[in-house]
N, C-alpha and C positions, 0 to 999 in steps of 0.2 A: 334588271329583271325584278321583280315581285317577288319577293322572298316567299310570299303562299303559293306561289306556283313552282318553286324549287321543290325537288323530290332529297331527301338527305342522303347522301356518300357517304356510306358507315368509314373510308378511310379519311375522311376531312373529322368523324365528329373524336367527342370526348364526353363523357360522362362524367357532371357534378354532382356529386348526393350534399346538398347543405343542411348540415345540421342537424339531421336526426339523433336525436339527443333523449334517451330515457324521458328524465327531470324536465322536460320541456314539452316532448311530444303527448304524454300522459295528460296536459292542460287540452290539447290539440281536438277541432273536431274530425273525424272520418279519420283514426289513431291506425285502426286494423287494416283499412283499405290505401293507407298510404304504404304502410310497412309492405303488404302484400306487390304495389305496383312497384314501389322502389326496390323489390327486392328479383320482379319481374324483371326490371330495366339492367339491373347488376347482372343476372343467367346471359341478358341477348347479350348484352354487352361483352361475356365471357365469349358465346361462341362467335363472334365477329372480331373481335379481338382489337376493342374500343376499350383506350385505357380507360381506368375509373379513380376518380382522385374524390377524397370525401373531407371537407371541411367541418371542424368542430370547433364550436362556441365557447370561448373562455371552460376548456378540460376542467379547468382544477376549482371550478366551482360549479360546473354546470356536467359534470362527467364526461365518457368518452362516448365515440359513436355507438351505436346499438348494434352490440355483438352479433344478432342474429340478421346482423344482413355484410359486414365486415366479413365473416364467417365465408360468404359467398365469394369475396373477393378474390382472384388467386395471387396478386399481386398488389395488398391493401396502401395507400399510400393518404395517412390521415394528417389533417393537415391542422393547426390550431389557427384561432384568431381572433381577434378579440371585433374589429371591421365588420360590418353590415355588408359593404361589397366587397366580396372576397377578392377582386381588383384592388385592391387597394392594398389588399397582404403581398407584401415583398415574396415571400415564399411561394403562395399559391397562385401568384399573376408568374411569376417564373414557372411554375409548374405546368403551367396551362400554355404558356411559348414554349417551352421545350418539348412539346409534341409535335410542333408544326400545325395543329390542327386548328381550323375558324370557324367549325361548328357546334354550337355548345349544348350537350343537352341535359336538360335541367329538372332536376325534381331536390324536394327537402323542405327545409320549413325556413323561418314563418312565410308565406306568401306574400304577404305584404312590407316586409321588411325584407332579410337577406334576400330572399329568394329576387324581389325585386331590385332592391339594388344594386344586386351583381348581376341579373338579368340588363339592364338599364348603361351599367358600369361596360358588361362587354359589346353593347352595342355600339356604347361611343367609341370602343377600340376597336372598332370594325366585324367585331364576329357577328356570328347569324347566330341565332336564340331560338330554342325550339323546346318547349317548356310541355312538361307533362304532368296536365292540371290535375289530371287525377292518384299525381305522387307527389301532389304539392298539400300544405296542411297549415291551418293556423287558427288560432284560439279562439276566434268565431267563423264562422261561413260568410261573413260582411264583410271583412277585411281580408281573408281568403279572395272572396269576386273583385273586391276595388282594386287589391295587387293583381288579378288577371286581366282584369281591363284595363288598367293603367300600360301593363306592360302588351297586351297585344295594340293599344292605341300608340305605345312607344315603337314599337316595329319587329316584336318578338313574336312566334308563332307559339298560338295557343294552340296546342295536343292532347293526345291522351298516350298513353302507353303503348297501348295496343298498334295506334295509329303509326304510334314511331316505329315499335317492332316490327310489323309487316311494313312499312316503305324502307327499312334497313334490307327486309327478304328480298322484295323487287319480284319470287317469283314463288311459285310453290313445286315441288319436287327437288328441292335441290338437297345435300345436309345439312347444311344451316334450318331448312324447312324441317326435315325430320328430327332435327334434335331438339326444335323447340315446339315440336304436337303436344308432349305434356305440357308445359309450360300454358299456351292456348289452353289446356282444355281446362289446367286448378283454374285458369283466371275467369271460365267464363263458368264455372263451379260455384266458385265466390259469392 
């Protein structure tokens, strides 16, 4: 089947946040509207109940992940590394098989690097990639699109936030729908 015609199974996915890192994202273009969607994707992801595992960049020179969305986590689990595709960390390719789950969904930085590498990295280990372009960020908007095109030509679905959280709802009046109307309304605020 067409992976653009697959609707996502909130119990197949897992949420990656790569790398939102103070010291890095600061260089980053659209800084505020990443923070804002990644930190959208962490709330659905709490009420669905979609683990969330967040990868950081060599800590000990490049800091830790960015408190104000870790903060949102209720069960944070950060992961170090020094690997572009976080597949390739013994730790976090373990982390990511010990859920059971083969659908990845992906925001953090740089888009053209991690972001795509490990995009790339889990497609050859069979996951489906569903990538949420508008919580993805990097140090121009050029290398931002070439890692989104690269990666929807590699066989990852290009999304947005929004699009992910409502095909996670599936329907409207449920509570998962009503606990996330605020949610909806800061993002379409923003």
């Amino acid at each position: 089947m067409n992976c653009h015609q697959e609707f996502l199974n909130r119990g197949d996915c897992i949420l990656l946040l790569v790398d939102i890192q103070k010291s890095m994202l600061d260089l980053c273009v659209d800084r505020d509207r990443t923070v804002l969607n990644a930190g959208a994707l962490i709330e659905a992801a709490e009420v669905f109940g979609i683990p969330v595992l967040c990868s950081v960049h060599n800590a000990g020179k490049l800091g830790g992940f960015l408190p104000e969305l870790t903060d949102k986590i209720s069960e944070p689990k950060l992961l170090d590394k020094m690997e572009f595709n976080c597949f390739e960390n013994e730790q976090i390719a373990r982390a990511i098989m010990e859920t059971g789950r083969k659908t990845l969904l992906l925001a953090g930085m740089e888009g053209h690097v991690c972001i795509f590498h490990t995009g790339v990295g889990a497609l050859r280990l069979g996951h489906r990639v569903h990538i949420a372009q508008d919580a993805v960020t990097s140090r121009s908007v050029s290398d931002k699109q070439t890692g989104m095109h690269r990666l929807d030509r590699a066989g990852a679905v290009i999304s947005s936030t929004e699009m992910m959280i409502f095909e996670l709802l599936n329907r409207a009046g449920t509570k998962e729908f009503r606990a996330l109307l605020p949610l909806f309304k800061r993002l379409q605020s923003s």
